[in-house]
C-alpha positions in Angstrom: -50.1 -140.0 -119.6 -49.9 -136.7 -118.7 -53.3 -134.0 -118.4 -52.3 -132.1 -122.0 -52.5 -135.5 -123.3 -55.8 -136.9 -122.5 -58.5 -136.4 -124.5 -61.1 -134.1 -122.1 -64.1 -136.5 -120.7 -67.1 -134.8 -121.1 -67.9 -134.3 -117.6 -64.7 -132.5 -116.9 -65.7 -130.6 -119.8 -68.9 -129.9 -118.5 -67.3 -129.0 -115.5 -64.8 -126.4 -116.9 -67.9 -124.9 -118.3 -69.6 -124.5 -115.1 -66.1 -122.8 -114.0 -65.9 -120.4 -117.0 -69.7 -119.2 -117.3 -69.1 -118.0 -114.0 -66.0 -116.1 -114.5 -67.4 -114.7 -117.5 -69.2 -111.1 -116.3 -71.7 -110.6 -118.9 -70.9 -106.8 -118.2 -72.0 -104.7 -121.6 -69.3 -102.8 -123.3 -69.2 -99.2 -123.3 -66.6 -96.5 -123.6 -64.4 -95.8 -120.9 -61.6 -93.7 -120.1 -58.3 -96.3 -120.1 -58.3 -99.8 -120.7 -56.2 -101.9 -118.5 -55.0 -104.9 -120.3 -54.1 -107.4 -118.0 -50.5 -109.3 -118.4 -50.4 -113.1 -118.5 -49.5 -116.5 -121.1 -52.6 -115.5 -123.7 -51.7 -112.7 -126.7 -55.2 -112.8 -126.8 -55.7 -110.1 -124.8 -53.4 -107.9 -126.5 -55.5 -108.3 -129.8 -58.9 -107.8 -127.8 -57.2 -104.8 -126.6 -56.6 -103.2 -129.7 -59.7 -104.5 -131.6 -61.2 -102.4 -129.1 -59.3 -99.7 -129.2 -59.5 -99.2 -132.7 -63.7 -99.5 -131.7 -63.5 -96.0 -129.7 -64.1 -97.7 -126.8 -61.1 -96.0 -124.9 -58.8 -93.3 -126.1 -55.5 -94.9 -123.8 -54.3 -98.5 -122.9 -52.3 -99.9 -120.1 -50.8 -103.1 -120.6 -49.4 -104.5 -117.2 -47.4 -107.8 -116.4 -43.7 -108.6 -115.7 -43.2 -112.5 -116.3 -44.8 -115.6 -114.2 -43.0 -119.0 -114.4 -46.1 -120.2 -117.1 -44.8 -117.0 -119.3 -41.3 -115.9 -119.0 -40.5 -118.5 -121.9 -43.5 -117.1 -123.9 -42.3 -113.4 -123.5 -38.9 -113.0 -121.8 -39.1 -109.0 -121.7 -41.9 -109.4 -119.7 -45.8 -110.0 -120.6 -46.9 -105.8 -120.9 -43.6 -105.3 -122.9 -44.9 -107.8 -125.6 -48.2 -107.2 -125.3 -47.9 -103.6 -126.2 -45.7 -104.4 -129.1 -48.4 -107.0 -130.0 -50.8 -104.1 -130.0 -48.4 -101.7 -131.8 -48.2 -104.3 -134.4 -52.4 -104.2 -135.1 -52.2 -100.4 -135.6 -52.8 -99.0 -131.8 -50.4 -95.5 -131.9 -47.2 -95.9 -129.8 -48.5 -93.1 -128.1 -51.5 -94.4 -126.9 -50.0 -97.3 -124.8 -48.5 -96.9 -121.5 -47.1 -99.9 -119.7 -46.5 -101.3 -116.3 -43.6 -103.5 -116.3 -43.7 -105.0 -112.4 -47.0 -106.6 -112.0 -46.8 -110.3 -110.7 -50.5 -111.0 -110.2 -53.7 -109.6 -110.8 -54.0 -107.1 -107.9 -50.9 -105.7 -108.6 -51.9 -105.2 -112.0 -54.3 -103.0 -111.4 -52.7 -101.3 -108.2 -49.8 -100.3 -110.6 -52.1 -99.5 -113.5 -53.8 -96.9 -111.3 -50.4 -95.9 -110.1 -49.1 -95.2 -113.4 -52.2 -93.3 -114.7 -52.1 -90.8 -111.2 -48.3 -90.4 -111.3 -49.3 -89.2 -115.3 -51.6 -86.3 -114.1 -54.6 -88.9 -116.0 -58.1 -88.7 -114.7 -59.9 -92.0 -114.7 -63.7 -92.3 -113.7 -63.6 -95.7 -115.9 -61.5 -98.8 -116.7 -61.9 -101.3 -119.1 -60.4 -104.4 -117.9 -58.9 -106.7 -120.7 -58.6 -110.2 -120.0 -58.2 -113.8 -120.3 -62.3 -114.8 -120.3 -62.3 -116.6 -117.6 -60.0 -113.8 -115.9 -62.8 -111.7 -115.4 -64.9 -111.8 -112.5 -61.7 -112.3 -110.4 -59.6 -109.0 -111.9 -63.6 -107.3 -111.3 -63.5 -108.2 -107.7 -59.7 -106.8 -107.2 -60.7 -103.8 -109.1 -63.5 -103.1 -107.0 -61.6 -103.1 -103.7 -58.8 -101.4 -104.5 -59.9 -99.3 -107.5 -62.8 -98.8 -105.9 -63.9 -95.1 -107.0 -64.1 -96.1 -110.5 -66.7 -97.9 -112.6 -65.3 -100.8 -114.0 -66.4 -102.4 -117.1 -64.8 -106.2 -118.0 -64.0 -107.0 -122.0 -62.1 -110.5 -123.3 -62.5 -112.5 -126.3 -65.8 -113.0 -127.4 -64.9 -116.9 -127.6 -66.4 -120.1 -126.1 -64.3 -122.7 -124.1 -64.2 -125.3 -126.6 -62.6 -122.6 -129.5 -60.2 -121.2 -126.7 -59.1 -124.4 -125.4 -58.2 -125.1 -129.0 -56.6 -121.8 -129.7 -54.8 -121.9 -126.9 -53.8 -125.7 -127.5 -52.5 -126.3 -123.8 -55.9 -128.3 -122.4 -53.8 -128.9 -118.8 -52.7 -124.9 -118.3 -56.0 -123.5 -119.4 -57.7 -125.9 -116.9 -55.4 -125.8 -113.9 -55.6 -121.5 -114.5 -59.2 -121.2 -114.5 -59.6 -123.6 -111.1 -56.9 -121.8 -109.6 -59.0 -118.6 -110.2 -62.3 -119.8 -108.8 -60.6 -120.6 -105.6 -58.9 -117.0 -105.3 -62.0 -115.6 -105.8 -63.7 -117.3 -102.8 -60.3 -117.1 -100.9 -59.2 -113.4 -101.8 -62.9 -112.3 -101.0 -62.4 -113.5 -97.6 -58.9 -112.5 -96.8 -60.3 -108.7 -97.4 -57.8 -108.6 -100.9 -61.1 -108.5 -102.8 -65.0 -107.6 -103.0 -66.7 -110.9 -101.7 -68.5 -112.6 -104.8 -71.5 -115.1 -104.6 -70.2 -118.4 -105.1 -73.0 -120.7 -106.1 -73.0 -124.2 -104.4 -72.8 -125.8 -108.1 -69.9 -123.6 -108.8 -67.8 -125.0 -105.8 -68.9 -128.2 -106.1 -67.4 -128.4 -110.3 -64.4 -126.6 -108.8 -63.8 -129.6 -105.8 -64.6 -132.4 -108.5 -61.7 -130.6 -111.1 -59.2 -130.7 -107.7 -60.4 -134.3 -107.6 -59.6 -134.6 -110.9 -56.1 -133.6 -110.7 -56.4 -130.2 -112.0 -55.1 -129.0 -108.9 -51.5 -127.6 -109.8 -52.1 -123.7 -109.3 -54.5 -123.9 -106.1 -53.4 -122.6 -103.2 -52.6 -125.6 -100.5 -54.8 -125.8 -97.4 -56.8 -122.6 -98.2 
């Protein structure tokens, strides 16, 4: 039987919670100059992106993502080229989106975000980073050390794990991402790719029993 197939026991559950409070920034929303929404499987992001859009909380949107192996099914002209039709489709003005097709991972996204918006003559004292939720503190950290002149604010779906999990409906992928992101975050922060982040002791330790687990399929080996 395969992980999407199991029913969730409640102390991996438990455990995914421990992983996705933590990757959750708590930051509170205010306007900024560009949001940034950041490419990957969830069209989730897309629609956060324009609800807040359509809010006033920024007046221009970057959508940035080519296509990972977990998406290029999902959205075969790549992740920012969907998302922004996604977002065209909830009313955001075609010329209010830019996008960054080339972006592979998270650091890149927001390298060639910044790219973008300086090659554009736009001035930017403030991103809002759009993301999966438990995206966040990870894309905050990669922000801050390569973005690192500009305030940065993080926004997702205001949804708990057990209504995401559903939404998304792929238990296994949701679970193996979010593991996979608590371990770049320790590893990254050490290699110098991103700002160091506190990594509480029960943090690691729910992360180590989810390898345990199984839910190992996105870590990097022998980090």
């Amino acid at each position: 039987m395969s992980q999407q197939d199991k029913r969730l026991s409640a102390e991996v559950l438990a455990d995914v919670q421990v992983l996705w409070d933590y990757n959750h920034m708590g930051h509170e929303l205010r306007p900024c100059d560009v949001g940034v929404g950041l490419g990957s499987h969830d069209l989730g992001v897309a629609t956060r992106a324009a609800e807040l859009f359509h809010s006033g909380y920024f007046p221009l949107l970057v959508f940035s993502g080519a296509n990972a192996p977990t998406t290029i099914d999902r959205f075969p002209r790549g992740e920012a080229v969907h998302y922004r039709e996604h977002a065209l489709s909830l009313g955001v003005p075609n010329d209010a989106v830019l996008v960054e097709p080339e972006a592979k991972h998270t650091g890149a996204n927001i390298e060639l975000s910044r790219a973008l918006l300086e090659s554009r003559g736009i001035p930017v004292r403030s991103v809002m980073l759009v993301s999966r939720p438990y995206q966040q503190r990870r894309a905050y950290a990669a922000c801050r050390k390569v973005w690192p002149e500009v305030e940065v604010i993080c926004a997702s779906q205001d949804v708990g794990l057990v209504d995401y999990l559903a939404g998304i409906g792929d238990d296994a992928r949701v679970i193996n991402t979010i593991v996979a992101d608590t371990q770049r975050i320790k590893v990254y922060g050490d290699q110098g790719h991103a700002i160091p982040q506190e990594m509480p002791a029960e943090v690691w330790a729910a992360y180590e029993r989810l390898v345990q687990a199984g839910y190992d399929k996105r870590v990097i080996p022998n980090a």
